[in-house]
C-alpha positions in Angstrom: 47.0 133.5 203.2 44.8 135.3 200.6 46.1 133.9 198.0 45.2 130.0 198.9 41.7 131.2 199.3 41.9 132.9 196.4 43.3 129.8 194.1 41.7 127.5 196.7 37.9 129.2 195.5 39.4 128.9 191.7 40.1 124.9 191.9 37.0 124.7 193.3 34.8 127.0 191.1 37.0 126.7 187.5 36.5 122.7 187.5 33.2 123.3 187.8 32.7 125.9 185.1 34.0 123.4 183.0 31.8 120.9 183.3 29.2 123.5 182.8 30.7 124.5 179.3 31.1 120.8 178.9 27.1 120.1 179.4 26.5 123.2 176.8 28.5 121.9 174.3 27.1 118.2 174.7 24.2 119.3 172.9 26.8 119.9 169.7 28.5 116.3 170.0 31.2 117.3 172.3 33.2 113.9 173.4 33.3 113.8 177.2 37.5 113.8 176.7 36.7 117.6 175.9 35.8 117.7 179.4 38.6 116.3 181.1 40.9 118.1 178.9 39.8 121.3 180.3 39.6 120.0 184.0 43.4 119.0 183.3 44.4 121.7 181.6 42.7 124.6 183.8 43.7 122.4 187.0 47.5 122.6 185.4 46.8 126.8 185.4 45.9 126.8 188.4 48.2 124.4 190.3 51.5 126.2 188.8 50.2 129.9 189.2 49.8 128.9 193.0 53.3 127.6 192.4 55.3 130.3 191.1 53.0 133.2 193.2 54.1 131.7 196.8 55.9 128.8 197.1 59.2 129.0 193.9 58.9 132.7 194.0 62.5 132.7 192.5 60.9 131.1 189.4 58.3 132.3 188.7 58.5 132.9 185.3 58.9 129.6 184.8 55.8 128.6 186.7 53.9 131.7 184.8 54.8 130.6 181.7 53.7 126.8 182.3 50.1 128.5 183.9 49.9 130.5 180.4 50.3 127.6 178.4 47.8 125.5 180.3 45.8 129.0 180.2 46.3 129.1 175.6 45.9 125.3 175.8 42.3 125.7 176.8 41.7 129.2 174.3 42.8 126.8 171.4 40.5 124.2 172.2 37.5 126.7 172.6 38.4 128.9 170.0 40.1 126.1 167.0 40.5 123.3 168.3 37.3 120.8 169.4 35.4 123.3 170.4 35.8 125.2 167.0 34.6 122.4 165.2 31.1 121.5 167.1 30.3 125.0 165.9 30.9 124.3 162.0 
């Protein structure tokens, strides 16, 4: 039970924090895709974390490693990908 309100607060509050990085980064010419690709990509985290922590317990490596990728996905956007670029 602590865990959905846990990831239950995080797909509520995480979405949001990405439209707030989105409306920063406006500013700089960010694309409103940029947005969306985080929403997906951090809803992705989140959905298959929840996945492998209670429901596939058996795999849950395989759900950790698809939350990590989502999780990198999003670093290499902020860090070289779109992101990256706004700052140059």
């Amino acid at each position: 039970c602590a865990q959905f309100h846990r990831y239950g607060d995080w797909i509520l509050t995480v979405p949001l924090m990405c439209v707030e990085f989105y409306l920063i980064t406006k500013k700089a010419g960010a694309k409103v895709a940029l947005l969306w690709k985080l929403i997906f990509a951090s809803l992705v985290m989140l959905v298959t974390g929840y996945l492998g922590e209670t429901i596939y317990k058996e795999q849950s490596v395989l759900w950790g490693v698809i939350s990590g990728a989502a999780y990198f996905y999003i670093a290499y956007l902020i860090w070289f990908g779109e992101v990256a670029s706004l700052a140059q």
